[in-house]
N, C-alpha and C positions, 0 to 999 in steps of 0.2 A: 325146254320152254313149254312144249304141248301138255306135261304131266303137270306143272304151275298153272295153264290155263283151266285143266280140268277140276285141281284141289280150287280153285276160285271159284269154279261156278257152282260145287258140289260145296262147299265148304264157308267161300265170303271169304272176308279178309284173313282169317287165323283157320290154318287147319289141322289136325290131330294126327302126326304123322309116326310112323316105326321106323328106327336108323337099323342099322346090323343089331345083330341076339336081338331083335325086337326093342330095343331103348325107346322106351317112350317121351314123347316133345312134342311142341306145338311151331308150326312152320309160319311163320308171318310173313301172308303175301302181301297187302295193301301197303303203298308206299308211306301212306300217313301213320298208320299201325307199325313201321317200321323206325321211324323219326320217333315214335314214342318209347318202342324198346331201349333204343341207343340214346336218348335224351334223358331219360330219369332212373339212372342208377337203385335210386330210394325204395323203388318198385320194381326193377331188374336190375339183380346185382350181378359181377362177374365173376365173382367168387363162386366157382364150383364148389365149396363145401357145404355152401345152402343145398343141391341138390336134393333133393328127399330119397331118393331111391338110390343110394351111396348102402344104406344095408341090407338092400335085396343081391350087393354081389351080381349086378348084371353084365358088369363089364370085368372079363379076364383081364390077367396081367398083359398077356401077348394080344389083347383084341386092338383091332386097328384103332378104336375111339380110344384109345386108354392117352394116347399121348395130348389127345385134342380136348377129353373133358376133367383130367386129371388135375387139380390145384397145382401151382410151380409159382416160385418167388418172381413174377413180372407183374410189368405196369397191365397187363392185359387181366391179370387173375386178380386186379385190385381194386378198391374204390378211393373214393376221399381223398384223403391226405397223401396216406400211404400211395394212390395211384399215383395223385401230382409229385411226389418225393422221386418215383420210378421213372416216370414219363418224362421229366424235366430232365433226368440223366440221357436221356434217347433223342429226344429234340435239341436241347443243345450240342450232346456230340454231332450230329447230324449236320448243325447250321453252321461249327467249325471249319467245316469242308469251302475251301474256295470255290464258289459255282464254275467257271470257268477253267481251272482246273480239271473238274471233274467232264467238263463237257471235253474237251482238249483229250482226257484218257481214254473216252467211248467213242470220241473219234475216233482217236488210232486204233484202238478194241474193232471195231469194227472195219474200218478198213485192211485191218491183218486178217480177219475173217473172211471178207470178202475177197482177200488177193490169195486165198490156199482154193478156191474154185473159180475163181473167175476167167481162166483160162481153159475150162472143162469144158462149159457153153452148158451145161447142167449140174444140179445139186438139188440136196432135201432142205430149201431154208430153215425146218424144222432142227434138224439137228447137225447142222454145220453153224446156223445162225442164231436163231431165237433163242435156242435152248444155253447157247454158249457165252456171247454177250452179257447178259446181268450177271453169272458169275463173275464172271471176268473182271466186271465191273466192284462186285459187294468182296471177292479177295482182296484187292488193291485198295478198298477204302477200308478194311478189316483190319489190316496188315497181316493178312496171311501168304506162306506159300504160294505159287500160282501154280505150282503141282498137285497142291489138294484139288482144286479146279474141279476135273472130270470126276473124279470120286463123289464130289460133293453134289455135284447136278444130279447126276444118279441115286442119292443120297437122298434130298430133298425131294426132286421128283416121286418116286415111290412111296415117300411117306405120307405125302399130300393126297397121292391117290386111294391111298388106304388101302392096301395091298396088305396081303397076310405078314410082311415081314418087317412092313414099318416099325415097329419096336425095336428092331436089330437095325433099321438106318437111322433110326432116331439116336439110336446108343453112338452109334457111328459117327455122326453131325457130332455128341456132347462129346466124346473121347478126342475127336478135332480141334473142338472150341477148348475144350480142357485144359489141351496142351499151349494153344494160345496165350490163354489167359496167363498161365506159368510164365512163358516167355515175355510178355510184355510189364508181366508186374515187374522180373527183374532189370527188362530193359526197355522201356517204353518206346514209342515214338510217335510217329506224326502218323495216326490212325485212330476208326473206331473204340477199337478195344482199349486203345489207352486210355482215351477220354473218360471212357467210363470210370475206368479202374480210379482215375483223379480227381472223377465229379465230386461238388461240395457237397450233394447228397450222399456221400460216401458208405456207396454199394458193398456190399461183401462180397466174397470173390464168386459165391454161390449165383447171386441177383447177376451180377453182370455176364458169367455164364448163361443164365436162360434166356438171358435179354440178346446178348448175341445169337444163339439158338433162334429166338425167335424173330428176329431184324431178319437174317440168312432166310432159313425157311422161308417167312411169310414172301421177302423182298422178291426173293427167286423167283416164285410160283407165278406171284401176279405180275411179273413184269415179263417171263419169259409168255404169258397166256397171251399178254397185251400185246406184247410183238409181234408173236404168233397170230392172235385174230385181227389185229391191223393190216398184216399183210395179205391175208384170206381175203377179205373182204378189199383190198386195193387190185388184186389178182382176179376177182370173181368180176367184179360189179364194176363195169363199163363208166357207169352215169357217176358212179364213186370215185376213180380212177381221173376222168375229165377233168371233175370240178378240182380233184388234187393239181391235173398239171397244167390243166388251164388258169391256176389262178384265182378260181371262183370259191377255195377252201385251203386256209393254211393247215402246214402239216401238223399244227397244236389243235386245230379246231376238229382234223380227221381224228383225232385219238379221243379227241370228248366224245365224238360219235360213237365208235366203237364201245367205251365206256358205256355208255347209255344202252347199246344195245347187245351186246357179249360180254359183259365185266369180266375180268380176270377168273374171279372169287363168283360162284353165283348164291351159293350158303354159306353162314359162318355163325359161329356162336352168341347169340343176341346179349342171354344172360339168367338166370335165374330169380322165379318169385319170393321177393323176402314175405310177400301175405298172400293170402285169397283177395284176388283183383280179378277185373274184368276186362277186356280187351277185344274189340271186333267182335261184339255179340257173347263173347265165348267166357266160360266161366273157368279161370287158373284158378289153380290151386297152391298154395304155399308150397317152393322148392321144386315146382316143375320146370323143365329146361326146355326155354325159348330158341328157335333159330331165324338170322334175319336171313331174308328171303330178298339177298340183292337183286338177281335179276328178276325174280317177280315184281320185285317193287317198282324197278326202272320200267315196266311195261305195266303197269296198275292205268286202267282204261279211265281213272278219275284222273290221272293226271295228264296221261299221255292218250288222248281219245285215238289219236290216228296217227299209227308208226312212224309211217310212210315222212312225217314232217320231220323234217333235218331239224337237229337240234345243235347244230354246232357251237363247240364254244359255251356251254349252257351246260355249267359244273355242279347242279343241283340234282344231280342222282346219286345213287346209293354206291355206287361201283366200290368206295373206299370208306364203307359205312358211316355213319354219325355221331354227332356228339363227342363225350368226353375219350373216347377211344377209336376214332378214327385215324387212319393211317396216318401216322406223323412222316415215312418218307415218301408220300406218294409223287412229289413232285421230282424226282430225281428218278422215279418209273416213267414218268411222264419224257425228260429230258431220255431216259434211253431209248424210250419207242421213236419218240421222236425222229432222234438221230440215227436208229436204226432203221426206220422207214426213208428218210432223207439220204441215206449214203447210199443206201441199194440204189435206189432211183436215180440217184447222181452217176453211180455208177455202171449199172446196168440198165438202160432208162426202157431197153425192148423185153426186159423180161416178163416173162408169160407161165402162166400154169403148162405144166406139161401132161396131166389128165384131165378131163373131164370134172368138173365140180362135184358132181353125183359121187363121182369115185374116191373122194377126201372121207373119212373116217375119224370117230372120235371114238375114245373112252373117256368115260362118266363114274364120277364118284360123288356121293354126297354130296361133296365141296365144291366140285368146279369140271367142267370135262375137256381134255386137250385133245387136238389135232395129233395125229399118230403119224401124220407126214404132211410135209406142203413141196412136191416134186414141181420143179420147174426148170424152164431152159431159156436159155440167150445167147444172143452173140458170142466168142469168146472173145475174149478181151485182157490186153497186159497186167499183170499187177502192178502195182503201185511201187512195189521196194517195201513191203510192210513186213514180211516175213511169208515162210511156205509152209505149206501142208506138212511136213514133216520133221518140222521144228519144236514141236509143240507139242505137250502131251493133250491139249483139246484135239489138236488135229488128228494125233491115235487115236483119240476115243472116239471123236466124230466116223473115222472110217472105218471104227471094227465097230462099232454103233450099227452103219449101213450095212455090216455082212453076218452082223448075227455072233461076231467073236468076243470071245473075254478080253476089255480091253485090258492093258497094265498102264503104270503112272510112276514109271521110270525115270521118266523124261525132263526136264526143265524148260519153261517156257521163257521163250527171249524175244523183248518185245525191242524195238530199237529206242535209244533215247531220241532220236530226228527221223523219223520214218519219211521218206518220201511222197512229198503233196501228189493226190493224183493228179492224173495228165486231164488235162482243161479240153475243155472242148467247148463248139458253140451250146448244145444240147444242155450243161453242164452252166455255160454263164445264164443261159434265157432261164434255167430251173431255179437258180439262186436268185434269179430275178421275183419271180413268181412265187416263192413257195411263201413269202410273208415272215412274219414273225417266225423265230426259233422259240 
């Protein structure tokens, strides 16, 4: 955020920025100049083949940007029609999903996560929890394996971060999705991936491939960051923590905070100039590539003069960009943080950071920067009957995660069909009392 405050002061709303091998783009901080990227297509298209410097060869086959500005058959690389034809395949599979259902599986999903440490009286929520959870969750609505699971986190994590070998997890993810899409064309079922395969838009096997790719990827990222900085920020901040359990802030209105002020995502691909236009003072040029500047935007001093004012509940930020390409499942990130912030607490209501704040670390990439641990401690306390640490190939990989070992993904993961309700308490009724809407 310090490096967004500085291109603003030196720069105004748009500023002229170099990704890896020097790619040149223009970075849009102001939040208004941001609403107008993602609002008129006509003038930024998403179609990376506008790009103009496609034959200066700046981007290798194996560079980390090749998978992020490289054209591919989705609703994201599209405009017009062709976008609505794509998008309409993604949002209706989407809204197939019984809400309740889905809530009911990230219950158990997380309560089985919680009952493989909850007896330790410490853990990395990082990667026993945040990181484990949305998987968990986008396998079971994909209908994939739940042994791909840990392969996949690892998979998607690293490509997002833009790490030298993203090409090779990106291939990894499509050789995944691949073999899905084979199985469900000849045997469908009650999943994502079928839907697509059935939509009256009727995708070729190619489209519904990248569109899975990129529903997986993008869903992952932003929803394990969102877990992750919800619970920082519940962990850290006292006067944060209060108004959660005192009542004074539901757990859907804590997540808009967060949103507002650590988005998942804090850059992402605005779109490219079909002319020479102007924008924030600044003179584009035909085929330059735009980036939006979510968290710049969410802290743009035109809109947001003083941080400090709680903005709960107040879904008018960029966190899940705008207009015609804005996240279609954000609300189902929203329902996991949620309930992932709500089970911990239910369950473990003394949990506490086990370092010092100062001592929490990030890595940063272009796109977005994660937490590299959130260690913490509490009480120890019974599981529930959900399942153990070493049933599961998450729980492998969460623990050879923690020791630095190659995990394997041997394993099969068994969730119960009736897991047992946790054990009640008063702490537990007065929180359901208090926490407000779900």
């Amino acid at each position: 955020m310090g490096l967004y405050e500085r291109l603003r002061k030196q720069h105004g709303a748009v500023a002229p920025v170099l990704l890896q091998d020097d790619v040149p783009a223009w970075l849009v901080l102001g939040y208004r100049e941001n609403m107008v990227v993602a609002r008129t297509p006509s003038r930024f298209s998403r179609d990376s083949r506008h790009w103009r410097h496609w034959p200066d060869n700046l981007i290798a086959p194996d560079s980390p940007l090749a998978p992020v500005l490289t054209w591919r058959p989705d609703c994201v690389s599209q405009d017009g029609e062709e976008h609505r034809r794509l998008r309409s395949a993604v949002t209706d599979g989407l809204a197939r999903f019984d809400r309740r259902g889905i809530r009911r599986h990230i219950q158990r999903y997380a309560n089985q996560l919680i009952d493989r440490f909850a007896m330790t009286g410490n853990t990395d929520l990082l990667a026993q929890y945040a990181q484990q959870l949305p998987m968990l969750v986008l396998i079971h609505l994909f209908g994939l394996p739940e042994e791909e699971g840990p392969r996949l986190v690892e998979a998607s994590t690293e490509l997002v971060r833009g790490t030298k070998a993203a090409v090779v997890h990106s291939a990894y993810i499509m050789d995944t999705l691949r073999r899905l899409v084979e199985r469900k064309r000849a045997d469908p079922g009650y999943d994502f991936a079928s839907w697509l395969l059935e939509h009256p838009s009727r995708l070729t096997d190619d489209e519904v491939l990248h569109h899975l790719w990129l529903v997986l990827v993008t869903a992952n990222e932003t929803t394990t960051n969102l877990v992750a900085n919800t619970l920082r920020v519940v962990l850290t901040d006292p006067r944060f923590r209060a108004s959660l359990t005192g009542g004074l802030m539901t757990v859907p209105d804590a997540v808009e905070q967060v949103l507002w002020d650590e988005p998942p995502v804090t850059v992402c691909i605005g779109g490219y100039a079909t002319a020479d236009t102007h924008l924030g003072g600044r003179s584009i040029r035909a085929g330059d590539l735009l980036l939006l500047g979510l968290a710049a935007g969410n802290t743009d001093p035109s809109i947001r003069p003083d941080h400090s004012t709680p903005v709960h509940g107040n879904r008018s930020h960029l966190a899940f960009s705008r207009g015609a390409h804005e996240c279609p499942g954000q609300d189902i990130g929203r329902t996991v943080t949620g309930i992932a912030v709500d089970t911990l607490l239910v369950r473990l209501p003394d949990v506490q950071l086990a370092v010092a704040e100062s001592e929490l670390s990030w890595t940063s990439s272009t796109w977005s920067r994660h937490l590299n641990a959130l260690p913490v401690t509490f009480t120890p306390r019974w599981a529930t009957g959900t399942g153990e640490a070493g049933d599961s190939p998450f729980g492998t990989w969460a623990a050879q995660t923690a020791t630095g070992t190659d995990p394997t993904h041997d394993d099969v993961l068994t969730v119960p069909d009736n897991p047992a309700p946790p054990r009640s308490s008063r702490w537990d009724t007065l929180w359901r009392r208090l926490r407000g809407r779900d």
